[in-house]
C-alpha positions as CSV (number, residue, x, y, z in Angstrom):
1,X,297.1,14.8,-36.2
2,X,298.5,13.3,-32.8
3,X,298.1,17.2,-31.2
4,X,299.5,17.2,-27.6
5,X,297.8,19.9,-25.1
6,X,300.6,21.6,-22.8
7,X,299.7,23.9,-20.2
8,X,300.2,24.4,-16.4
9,X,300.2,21.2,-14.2
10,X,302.4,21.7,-11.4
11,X,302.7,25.1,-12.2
12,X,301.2,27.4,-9.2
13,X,300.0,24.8,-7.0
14,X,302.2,24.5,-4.3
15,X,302.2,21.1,-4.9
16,X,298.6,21.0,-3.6
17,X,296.7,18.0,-5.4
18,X,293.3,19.5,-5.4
19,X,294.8,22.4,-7.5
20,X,297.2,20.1,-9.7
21,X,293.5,18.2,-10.2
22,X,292.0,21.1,-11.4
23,X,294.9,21.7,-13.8
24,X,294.3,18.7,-15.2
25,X,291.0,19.0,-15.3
26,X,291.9,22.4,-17.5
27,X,294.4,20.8,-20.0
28,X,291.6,17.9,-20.9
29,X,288.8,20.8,-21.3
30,X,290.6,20.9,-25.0
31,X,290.5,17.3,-25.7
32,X,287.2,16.5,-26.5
33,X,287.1,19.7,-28.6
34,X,290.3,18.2,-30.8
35,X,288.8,15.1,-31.0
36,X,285.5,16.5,-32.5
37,X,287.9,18.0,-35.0
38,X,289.1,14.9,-36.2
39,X,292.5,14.4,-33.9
40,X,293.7,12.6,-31.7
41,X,294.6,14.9,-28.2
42,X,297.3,14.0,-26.3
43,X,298.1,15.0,-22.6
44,X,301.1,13.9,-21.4
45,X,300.3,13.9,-18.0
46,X,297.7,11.2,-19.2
47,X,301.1,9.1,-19.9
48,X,303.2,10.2,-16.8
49,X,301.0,9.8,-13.9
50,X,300.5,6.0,-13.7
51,X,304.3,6.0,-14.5
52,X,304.7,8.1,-11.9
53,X,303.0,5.9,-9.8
54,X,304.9,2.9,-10.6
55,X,307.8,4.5,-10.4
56,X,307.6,4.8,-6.0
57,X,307.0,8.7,-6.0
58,X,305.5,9.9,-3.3
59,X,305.6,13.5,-4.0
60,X,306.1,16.1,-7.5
61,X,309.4,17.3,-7.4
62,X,310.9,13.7,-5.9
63,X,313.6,11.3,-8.3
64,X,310.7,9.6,-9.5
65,X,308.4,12.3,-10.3
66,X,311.5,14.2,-12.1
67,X,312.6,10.9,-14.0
68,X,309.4,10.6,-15.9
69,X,307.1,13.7,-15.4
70,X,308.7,16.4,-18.6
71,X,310.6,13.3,-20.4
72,X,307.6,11.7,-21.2
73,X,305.8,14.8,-22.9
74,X,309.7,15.2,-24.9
75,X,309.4,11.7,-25.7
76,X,305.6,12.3,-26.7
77,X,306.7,15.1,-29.0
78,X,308.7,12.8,-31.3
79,X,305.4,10.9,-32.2
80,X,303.1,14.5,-31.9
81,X,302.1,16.0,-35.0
82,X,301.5,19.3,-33.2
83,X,301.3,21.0,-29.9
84,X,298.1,23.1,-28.5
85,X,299.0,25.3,-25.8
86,X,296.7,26.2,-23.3
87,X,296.9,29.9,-21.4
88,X,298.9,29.8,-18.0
89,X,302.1,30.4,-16.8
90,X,303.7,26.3,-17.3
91,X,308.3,25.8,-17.8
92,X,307.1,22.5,-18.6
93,X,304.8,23.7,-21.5
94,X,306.9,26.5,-22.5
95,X,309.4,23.8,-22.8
96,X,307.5,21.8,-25.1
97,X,306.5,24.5,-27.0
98,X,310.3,25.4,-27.6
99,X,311.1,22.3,-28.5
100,X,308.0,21.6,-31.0
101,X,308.8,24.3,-32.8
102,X,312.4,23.7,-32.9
103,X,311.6,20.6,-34.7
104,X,309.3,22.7,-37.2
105,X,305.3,21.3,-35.4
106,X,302.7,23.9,-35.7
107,X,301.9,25.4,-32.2
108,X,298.0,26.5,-31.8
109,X,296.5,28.8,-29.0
110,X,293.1,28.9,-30.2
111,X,290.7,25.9,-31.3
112,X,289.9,27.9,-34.2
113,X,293.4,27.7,-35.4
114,X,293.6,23.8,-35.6
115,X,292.4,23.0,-39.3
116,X,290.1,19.9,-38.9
117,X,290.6,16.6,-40.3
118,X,290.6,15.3,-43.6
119,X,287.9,13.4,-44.3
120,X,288.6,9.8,-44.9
């Protein structure tokens, strides 16, 4: 499964980069762990950020940060086979969440919930 991780990013920082780092940091703690499952993990700040870059912002919350920061993880979710949440308080994520189950994805919490792999 193509399994994106949403959690908090932005989300209690203040917009202070060390702690939107660290966030980061926290949301990719659960991709290895997918991977070794047989997945492939997906963070869509991963995708966003360069973007971001590109784009001219010079700040989260300017036009380009808001153009491309939660479209890209909607936009991720049509291709995602699943969503893993990780714990902290995140709009973005709960967003995502909303929205992969609206569209009937499996939503996991807990590593021991993802099923592994099929072997091939």
């Amino acid at each position: 499964m193509l399994i994106l991780i949403a959690g908090p990013y932005r989300s209690g920082t203040n917009d202070d980069p060390e702690l939107m780092k660290q966030n980061l940091t926290n949301l990719e703690a659960v991709a290895l762990p997918l991977f070794r499952k047989g997945h492939v993990p997906m963070i869509g700040e991963w995708v966003a950020l360069p973007l971001i870059h590109l784009a001219g912002s010079v700040r989260p919350g300017d036009a380009a940060w808001e153009e491309i920061q939660y479209p890209v993880a909607h936009r991720l979710l049509d291709k995602c086979d699943a969503v893993f949440r990780i714990p902290g308080a995140s709009k973005g994520a709960d967003q995502d969440v909303q929205l992969a189950l609206a569209r009937g994805l499996p939503v996991y919490y807990q590593l021991a919930e993802v099923p592994p792999a099929a072997q091939r």
